[in-house]
C-alpha positions as CSV (number, residue, x, y, z in Angstrom):
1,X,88.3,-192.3,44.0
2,X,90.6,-191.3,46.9
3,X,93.3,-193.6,47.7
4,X,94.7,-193.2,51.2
5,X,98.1,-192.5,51.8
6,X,99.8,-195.2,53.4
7,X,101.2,-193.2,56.3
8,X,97.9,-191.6,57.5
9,X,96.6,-193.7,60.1
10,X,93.4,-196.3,59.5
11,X,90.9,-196.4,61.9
12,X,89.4,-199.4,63.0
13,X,85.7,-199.9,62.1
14,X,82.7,-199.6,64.8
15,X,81.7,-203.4,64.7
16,X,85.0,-204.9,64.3
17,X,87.5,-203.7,65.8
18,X,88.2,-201.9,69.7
19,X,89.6,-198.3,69.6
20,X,93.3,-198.0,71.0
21,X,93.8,-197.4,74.5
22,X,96.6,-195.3,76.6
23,X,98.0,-197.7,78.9
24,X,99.3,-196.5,82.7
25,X,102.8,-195.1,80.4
26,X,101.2,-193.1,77.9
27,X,99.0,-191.4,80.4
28,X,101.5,-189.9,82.1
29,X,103.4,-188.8,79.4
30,X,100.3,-187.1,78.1
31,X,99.9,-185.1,81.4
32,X,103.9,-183.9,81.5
33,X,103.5,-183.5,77.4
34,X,100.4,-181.0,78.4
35,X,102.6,-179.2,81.6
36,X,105.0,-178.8,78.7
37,X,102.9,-176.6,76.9
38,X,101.0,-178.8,74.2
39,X,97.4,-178.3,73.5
40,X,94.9,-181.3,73.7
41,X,94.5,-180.8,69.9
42,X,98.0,-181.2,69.3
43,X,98.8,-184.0,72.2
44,X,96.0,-186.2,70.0
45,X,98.1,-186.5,67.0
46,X,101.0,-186.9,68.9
47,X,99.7,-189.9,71.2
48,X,97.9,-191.0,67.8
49,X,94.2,-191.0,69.9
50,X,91.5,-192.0,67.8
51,X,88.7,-189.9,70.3
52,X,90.4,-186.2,71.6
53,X,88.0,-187.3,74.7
54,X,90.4,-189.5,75.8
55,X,92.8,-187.1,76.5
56,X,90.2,-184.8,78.0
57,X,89.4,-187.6,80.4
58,X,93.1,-188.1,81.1
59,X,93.8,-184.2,81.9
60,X,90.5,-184.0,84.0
61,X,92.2,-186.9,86.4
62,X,95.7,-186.4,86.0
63,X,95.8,-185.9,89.9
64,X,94.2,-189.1,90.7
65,X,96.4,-190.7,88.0
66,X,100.3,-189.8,89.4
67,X,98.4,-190.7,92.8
68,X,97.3,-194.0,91.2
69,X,100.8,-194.8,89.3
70,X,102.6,-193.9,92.1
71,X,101.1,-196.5,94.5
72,X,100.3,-199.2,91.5
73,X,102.9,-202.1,91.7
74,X,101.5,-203.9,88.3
75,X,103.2,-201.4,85.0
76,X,101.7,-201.6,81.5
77,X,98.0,-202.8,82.3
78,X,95.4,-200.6,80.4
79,X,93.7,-200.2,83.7
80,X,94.6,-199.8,86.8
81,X,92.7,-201.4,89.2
82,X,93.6,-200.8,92.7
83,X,93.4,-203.6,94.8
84,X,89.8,-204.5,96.7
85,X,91.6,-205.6,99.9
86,X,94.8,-203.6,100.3
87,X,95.2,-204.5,104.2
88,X,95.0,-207.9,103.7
89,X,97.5,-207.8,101.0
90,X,99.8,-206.0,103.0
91,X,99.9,-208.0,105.9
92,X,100.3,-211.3,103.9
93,X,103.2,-209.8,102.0
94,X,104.9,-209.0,105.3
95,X,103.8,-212.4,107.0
96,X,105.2,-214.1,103.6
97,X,108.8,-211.8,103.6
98,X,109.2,-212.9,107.5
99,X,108.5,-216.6,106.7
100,X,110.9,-216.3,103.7
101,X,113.4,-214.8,106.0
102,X,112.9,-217.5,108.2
103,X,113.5,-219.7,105.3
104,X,109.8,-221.8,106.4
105,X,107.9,-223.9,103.8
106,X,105.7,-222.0,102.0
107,X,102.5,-223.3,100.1
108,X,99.8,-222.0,98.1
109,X,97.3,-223.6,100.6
110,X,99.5,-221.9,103.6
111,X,98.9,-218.3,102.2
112,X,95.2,-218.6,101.5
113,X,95.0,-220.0,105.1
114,X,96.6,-217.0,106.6
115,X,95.0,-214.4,104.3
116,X,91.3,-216.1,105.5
117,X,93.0,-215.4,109.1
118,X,94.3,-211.9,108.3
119,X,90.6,-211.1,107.1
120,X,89.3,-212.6,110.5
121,X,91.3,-210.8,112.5
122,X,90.6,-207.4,110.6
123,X,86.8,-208.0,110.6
124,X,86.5,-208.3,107.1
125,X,83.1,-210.3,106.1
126,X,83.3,-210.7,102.0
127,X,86.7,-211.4,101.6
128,X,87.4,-214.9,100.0
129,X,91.1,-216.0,99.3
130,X,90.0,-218.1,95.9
131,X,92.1,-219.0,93.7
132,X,91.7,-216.4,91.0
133,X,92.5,-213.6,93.7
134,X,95.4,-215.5,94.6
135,X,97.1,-215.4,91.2
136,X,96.2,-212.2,91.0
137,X,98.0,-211.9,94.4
138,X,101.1,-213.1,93.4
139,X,101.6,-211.4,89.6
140,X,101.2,-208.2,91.3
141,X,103.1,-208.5,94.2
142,X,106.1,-211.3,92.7
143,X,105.7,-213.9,94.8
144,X,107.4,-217.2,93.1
145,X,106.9,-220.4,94.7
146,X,110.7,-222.4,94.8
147,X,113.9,-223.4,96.2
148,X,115.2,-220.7,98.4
């Protein structure tokens, strides 16, 4: 019987357990490691990536990936999701940094009522400023509620 060495890494079984992930970091340090010279093989056992397709996948898009972390405003998600509505989000952060500057009240209620206006005004239909894209809203842009 073969006992493993307890510095070779374990993988996780099929049924129980989910294969590790690069997050929005480790991706780009793959691509530079690979612009450095470093072969896919050898960039798997360096990353410690359980599937070499991963870093296959990760060279494919490494163009749409700087693109993607350079615009992304949310750091060490596994995903990065871009936003569905960017306009509207624009335009509430700037209507919420001018009230701010203004020092005017600002309410939850307040900036789901101007986002539902902002979408009006731009024409978008399926928009809906509920309350889970809300807090979604304000992790990825900062906005805090409080004294000013």
């Amino acid at each position: 019987m073969i006992v493993p060495d307890e510095s070779e890494a374990i993988l996780p079984s099929r049924n129980n357990e989910k294969l590790p992930r690069c997050i929005g970091e480790q991706r780009i340090e793959v691509i530079e490691s690979h612009e450095e010279g470093n072969s896919e093989r050898k960039l798997t056992d360096i990353f410690a990536v359980v599937k070499p397709t991963q870093i296959n996948k990760i060279l494919k898009n490494k163009i749409r990936i700087r693109k993607e972390w350079e615009n992304f405003k949310f750091w060490g998600v596994k995903r990065m999701r871009m936003e569905k509505f960017p306009e509207i989000n624009e335009a509430l952060i700037e209507w919420f940094k001018s009230a701010r500057a203004k020092n005017s009240p600002i309410s939850r209620a307040s900036m789901k009522q101007k986002a539902m206006e902002i979408a009006y005004a731009l024409g978008t239909k399926d928009f809906c400023a509920s309350n889970s894209w809300f807090d979604k809203f304000r992790v990825r842009n900062n906005v805090a509620f409080g004294a000013l």
